[in-house]
C-alpha positions as CSV (number, residue, x, y, z in Angstrom):
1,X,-219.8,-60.2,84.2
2,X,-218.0,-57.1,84.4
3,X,-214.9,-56.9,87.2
4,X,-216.6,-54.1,89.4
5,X,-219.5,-56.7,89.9
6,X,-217.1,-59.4,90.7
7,X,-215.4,-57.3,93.0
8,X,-218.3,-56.2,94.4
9,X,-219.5,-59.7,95.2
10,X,-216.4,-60.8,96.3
11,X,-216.7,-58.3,99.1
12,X,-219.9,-59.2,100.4
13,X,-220.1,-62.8,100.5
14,X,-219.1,-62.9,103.6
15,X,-222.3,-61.2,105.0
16,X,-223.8,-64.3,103.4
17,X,-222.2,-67.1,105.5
18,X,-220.7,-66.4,108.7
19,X,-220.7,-69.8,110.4
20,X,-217.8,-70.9,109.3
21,X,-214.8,-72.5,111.1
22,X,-214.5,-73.9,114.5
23,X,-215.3,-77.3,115.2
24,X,-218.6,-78.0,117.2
25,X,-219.7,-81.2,119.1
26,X,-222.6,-83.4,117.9
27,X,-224.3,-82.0,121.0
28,X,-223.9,-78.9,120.3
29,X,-224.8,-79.2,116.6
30,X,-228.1,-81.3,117.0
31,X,-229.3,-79.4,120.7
32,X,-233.1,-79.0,120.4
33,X,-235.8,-78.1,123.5
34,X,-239.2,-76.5,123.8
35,X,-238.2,-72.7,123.9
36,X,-242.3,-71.9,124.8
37,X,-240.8,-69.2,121.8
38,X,-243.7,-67.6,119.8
39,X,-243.8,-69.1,116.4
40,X,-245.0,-67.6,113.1
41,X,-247.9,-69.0,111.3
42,X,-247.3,-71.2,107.9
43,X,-249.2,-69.8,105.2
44,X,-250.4,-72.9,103.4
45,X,-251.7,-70.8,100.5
46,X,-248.8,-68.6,100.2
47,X,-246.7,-71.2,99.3
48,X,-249.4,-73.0,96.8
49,X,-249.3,-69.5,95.4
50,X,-245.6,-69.6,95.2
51,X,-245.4,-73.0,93.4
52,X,-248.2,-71.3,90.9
53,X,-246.0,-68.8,90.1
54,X,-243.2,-71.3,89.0
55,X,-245.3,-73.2,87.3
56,X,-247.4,-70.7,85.1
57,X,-243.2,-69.9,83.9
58,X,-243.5,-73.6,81.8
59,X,-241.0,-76.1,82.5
60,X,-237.7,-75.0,84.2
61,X,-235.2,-77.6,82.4
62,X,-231.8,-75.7,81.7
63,X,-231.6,-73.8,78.2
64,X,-235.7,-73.1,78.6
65,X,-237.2,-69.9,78.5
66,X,-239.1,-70.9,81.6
67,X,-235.6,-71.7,83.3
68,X,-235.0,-68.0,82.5
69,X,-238.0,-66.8,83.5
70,X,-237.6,-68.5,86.8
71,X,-234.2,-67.5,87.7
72,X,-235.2,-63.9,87.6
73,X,-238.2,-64.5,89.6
74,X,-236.3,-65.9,92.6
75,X,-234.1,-63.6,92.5
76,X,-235.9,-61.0,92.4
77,X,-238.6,-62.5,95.1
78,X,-235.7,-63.7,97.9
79,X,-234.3,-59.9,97.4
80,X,-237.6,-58.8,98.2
81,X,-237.9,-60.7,101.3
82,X,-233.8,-60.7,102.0
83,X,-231.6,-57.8,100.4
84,X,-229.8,-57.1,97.5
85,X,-226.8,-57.6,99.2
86,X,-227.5,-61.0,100.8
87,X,-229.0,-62.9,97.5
88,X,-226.0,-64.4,95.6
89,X,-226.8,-66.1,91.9
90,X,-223.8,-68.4,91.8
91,X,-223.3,-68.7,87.8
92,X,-221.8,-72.2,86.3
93,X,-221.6,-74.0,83.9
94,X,-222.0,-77.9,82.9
95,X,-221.9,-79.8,79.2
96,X,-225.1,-81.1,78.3
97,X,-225.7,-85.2,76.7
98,X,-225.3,-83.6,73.1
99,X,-221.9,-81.6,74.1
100,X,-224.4,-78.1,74.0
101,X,-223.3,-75.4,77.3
102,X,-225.5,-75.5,79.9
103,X,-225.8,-72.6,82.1
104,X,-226.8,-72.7,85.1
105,X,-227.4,-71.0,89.1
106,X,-227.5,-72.0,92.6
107,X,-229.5,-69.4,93.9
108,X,-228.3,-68.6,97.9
109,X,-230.2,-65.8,100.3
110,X,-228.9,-65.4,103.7
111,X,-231.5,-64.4,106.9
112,X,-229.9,-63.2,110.0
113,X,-226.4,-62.3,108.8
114,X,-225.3,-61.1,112.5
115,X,-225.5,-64.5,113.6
116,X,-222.5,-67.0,113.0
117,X,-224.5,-69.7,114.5
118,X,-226.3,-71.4,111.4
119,X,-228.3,-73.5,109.2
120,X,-228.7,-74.3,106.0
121,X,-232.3,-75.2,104.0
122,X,-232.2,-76.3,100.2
123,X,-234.0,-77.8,97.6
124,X,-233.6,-77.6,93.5
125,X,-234.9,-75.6,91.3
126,X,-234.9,-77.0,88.0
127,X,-237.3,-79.3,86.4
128,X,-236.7,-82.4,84.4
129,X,-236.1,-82.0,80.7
130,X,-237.9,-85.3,80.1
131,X,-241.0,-87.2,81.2
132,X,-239.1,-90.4,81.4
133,X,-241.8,-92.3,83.1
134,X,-244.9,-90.9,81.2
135,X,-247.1,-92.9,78.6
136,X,-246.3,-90.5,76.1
137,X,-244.2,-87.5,74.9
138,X,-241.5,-88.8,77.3
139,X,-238.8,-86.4,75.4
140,X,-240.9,-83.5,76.1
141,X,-239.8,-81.3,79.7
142,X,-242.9,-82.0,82.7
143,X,-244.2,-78.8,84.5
144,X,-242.3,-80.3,88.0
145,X,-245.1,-78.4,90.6
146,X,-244.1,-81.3,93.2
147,X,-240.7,-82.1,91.6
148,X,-238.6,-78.8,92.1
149,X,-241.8,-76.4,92.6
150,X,-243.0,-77.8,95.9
151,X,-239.7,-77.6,97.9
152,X,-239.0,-74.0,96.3
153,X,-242.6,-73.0,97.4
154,X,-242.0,-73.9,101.1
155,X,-239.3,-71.9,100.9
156,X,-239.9,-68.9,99.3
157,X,-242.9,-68.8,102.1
158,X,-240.5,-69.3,104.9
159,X,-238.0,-66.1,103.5
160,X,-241.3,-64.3,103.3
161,X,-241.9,-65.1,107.3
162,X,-237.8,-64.6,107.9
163,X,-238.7,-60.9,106.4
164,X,-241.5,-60.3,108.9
165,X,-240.1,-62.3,112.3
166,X,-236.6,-62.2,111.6
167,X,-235.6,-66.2,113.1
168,X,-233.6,-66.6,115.8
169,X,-230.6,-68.2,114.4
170,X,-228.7,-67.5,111.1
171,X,-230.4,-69.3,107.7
172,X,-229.2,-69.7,104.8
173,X,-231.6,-70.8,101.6
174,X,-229.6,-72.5,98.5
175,X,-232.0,-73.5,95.4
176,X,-229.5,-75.9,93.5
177,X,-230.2,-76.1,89.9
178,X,-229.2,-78.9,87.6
179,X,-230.5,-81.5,90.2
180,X,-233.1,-83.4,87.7
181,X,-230.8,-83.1,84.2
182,X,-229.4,-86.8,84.4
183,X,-231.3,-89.6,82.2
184,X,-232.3,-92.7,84.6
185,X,-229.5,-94.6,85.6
186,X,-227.1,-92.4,85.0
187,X,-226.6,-90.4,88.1
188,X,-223.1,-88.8,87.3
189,X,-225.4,-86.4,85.5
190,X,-227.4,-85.7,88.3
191,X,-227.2,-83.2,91.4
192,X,-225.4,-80.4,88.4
193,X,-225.9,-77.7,91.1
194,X,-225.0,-79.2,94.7
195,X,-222.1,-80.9,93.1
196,X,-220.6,-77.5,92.0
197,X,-221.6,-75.8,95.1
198,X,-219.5,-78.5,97.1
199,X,-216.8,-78.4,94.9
200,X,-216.9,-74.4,94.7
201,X,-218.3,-72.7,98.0
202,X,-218.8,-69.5,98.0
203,X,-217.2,-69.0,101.6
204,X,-214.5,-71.6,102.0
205,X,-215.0,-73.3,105.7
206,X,-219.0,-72.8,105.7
207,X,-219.8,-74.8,108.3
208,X,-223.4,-74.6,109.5
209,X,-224.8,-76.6,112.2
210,X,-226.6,-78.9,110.1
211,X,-229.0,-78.6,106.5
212,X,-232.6,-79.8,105.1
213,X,-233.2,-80.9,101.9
214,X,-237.0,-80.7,100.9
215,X,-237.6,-82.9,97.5
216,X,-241.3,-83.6,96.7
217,X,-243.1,-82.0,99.6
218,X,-246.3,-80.9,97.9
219,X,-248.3,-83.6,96.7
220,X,-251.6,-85.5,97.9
221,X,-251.2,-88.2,99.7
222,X,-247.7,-87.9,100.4
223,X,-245.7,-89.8,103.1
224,X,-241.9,-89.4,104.6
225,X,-240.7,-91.9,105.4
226,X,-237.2,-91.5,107.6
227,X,-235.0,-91.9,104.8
228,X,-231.5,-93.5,105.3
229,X,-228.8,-91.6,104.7
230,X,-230.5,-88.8,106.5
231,X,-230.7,-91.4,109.4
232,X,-227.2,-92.2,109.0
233,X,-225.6,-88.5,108.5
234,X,-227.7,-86.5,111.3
235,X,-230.6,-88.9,113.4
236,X,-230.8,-86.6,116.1
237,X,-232.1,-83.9,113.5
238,X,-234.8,-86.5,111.9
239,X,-236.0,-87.7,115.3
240,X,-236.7,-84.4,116.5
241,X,-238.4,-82.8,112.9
242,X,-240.5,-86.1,112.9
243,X,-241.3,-86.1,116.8
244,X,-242.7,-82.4,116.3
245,X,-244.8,-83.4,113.3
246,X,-245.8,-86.3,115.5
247,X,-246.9,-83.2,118.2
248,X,-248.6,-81.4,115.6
249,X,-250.4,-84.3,114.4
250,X,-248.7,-85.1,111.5
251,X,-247.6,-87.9,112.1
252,X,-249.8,-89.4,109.3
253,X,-247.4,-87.5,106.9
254,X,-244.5,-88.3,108.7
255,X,-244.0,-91.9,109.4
256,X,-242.1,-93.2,112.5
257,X,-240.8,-95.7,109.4
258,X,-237.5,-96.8,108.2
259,X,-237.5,-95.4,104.7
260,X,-235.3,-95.9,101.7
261,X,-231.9,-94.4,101.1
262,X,-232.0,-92.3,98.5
263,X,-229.5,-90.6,96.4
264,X,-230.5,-86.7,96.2
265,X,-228.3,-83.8,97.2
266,X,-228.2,-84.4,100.4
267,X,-225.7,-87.0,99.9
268,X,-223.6,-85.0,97.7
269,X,-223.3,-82.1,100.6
270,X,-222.9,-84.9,103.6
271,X,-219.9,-86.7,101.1
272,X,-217.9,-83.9,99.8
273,X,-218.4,-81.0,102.8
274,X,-219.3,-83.0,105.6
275,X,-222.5,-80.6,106.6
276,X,-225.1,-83.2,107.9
277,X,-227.9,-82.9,105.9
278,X,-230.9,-84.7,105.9
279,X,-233.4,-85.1,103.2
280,X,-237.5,-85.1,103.4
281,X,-238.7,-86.5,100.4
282,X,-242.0,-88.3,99.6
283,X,-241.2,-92.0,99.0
284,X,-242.8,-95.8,99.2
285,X,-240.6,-98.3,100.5
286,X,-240.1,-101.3,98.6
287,X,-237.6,-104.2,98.9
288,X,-236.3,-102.9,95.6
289,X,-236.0,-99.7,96.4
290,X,-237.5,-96.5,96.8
291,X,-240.7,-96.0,95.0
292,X,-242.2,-92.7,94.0
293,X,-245.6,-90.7,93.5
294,X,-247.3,-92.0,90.0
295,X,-247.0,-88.4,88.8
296,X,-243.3,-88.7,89.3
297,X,-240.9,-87.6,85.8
298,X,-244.5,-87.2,84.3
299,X,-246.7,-84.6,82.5
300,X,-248.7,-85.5,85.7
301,X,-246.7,-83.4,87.4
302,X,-248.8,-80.2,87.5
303,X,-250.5,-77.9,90.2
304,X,-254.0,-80.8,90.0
305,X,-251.3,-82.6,92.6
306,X,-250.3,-80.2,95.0
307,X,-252.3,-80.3,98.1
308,X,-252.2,-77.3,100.9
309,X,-252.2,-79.7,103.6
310,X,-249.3,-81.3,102.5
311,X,-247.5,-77.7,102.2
312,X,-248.8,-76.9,105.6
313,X,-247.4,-80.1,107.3
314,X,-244.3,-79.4,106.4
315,X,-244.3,-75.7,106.8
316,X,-245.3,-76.0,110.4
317,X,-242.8,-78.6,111.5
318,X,-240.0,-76.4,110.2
319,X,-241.4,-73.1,111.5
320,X,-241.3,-75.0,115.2
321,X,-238.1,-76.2,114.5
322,X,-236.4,-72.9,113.6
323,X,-238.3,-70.5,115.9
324,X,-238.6,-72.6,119.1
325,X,-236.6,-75.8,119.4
326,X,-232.9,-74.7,118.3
């Protein structure tokens, strides 16, 4: 990168994250009511469509051509609904198990830059780069449509509403990459991208009022549960997302239930910046544990799995929760 361009991004990341500094209460941070506000309409399909896109790129594991492929294609999609000058590729990189450079990008778009008063929504954008619990070819890299592509889909369709009904309060979109590299049991390895987005923000003192993490959000027959460190970090903000799926009537997708607690990236942004962040991610509970989808860190993993309603659950809770309720 040439110095004009770093210049010229050191310049304007402050359009990206103005709500920073100053220290709010809890009240103030998790203050939700019925606003009567109108509320865009979810597109179910647009976001399906969005995880096809990723998808028809091949897997997304770092060094691919489909991780490539995809990087450009966000990019180039959030400017499209954003700006060029409020989509930020953040560039880093990581050493891989055989010692090989990975390079890789959190991906950040900012909505409503005039507003200081914020929140953050995230999810990852990289696949896994192998199919660890699959009967076969477990050292070849899945497809990830519910494992990266669902959370990305949901998103990309809520910057494409944020372009048409600008939201009420300022949002900021981070697509951490890296997130699925680690081999099981080895979680050092995991969370690449959050990990160097906490350790390097890109606005020192970004404080929003509070984040979501969406991690598996696509697939049929998927429950979330109220997972535990979300419960611990921020209650107020689970209670009210799952009392409005609950008003919505999904509350069959959404379970009043004490879930597992699960290490994602979540955890990473709650320990090292102390922005409560909650994670809604589709899980079992089990007294050992979380369990996951049988498609999970398999070839399984493709678009047969994703199931509209599933994107339109949690599409609608969010859209209430952003347009009317903060």
């Amino acid at each position: 990168m040439n110095k004009t361009i770093i210049i010229l991004i050191v310049c304007l990341l402050p359009v990206f994250f103005l709500g920073c500094g100053g220290e709010e209460s809890s009240e103030q941070r998790f203050s939700f009511e019925n606003k009567d506000q109108f509320v865009p309409q979810f597109n179910a399909d647009s976001a399906y469509h969005f995880i096809e896109e990723q998808v028809a790129l091949g897997p997304r594991n770092p060094g691919s051509e489909g991780h490539r492929k995809t990087k450009a294609f966000l990019l180039n999609t959030l400017r499209d609904f954003s700006s060029e000058r409020t989509v930020f590729p953040q560039n880093f990189t990581a050493k891989g198990y055989q010692g090989e450079e990975l390079k890789l990008t959190n991906i950040i778009a900012a909505f409503n830059t005039q507003s200081s008063d914020r929140i953050m929504l995230c999810a990852h954008w990289d696949t896994r780069p192998r199919a660890d619990k699959a009967d076969k070819n477990k050292q070849e890299p899945i497809l990830g449509a519910d494992d990266g592509g669902s959370g990305v889909g949901v998103l990309l369709e809520l910057a494409r509403l944020f372009k048409e009904n600008p939201p009420p309060i300022g949002v900021d979109i981070v697509l951490f990459d890296g997130e699925d590299y680690g081999k099981e049991g080895d979680l050092d390895n995991y969370f690449l991208g959050s990990r160097y987005w906490a350790q390097n923000p890109p606005v020192k003192g970004y404080s929003p009022r509070f984040g979501i993490l969406l991690d598996m959000v696509g697939g049929k027959g998927a429950q979330f549960p109220k997972e535990q460190y979300s419960m611990h970090f921020a209650p107020a903000l689970v209670n009210e997302l799952w009392s409005i799926a609950d008003q919505k009537n999904h509350g069959q997708l959404f379970l009043d239930k004490k879930g597992n607690a699960i290490s994602d990236d979540h955890l990473i942004i709650n320990r090292d910046l102390q922005i409560p962040t909650i994670d809604i991610i589709r899980h079992e509970v089990t007294e050992n544990g979380a369990e996951f989808a049988p498609y999970w860190h398999t070839h399984d993993d493709n678009m047969d799995i994703i199931d509209k309603n599933t994107l339109k659950a949690v599409g609608e809770v969010l859209t209430e929760l952003i347009y009317n309720r903060i």
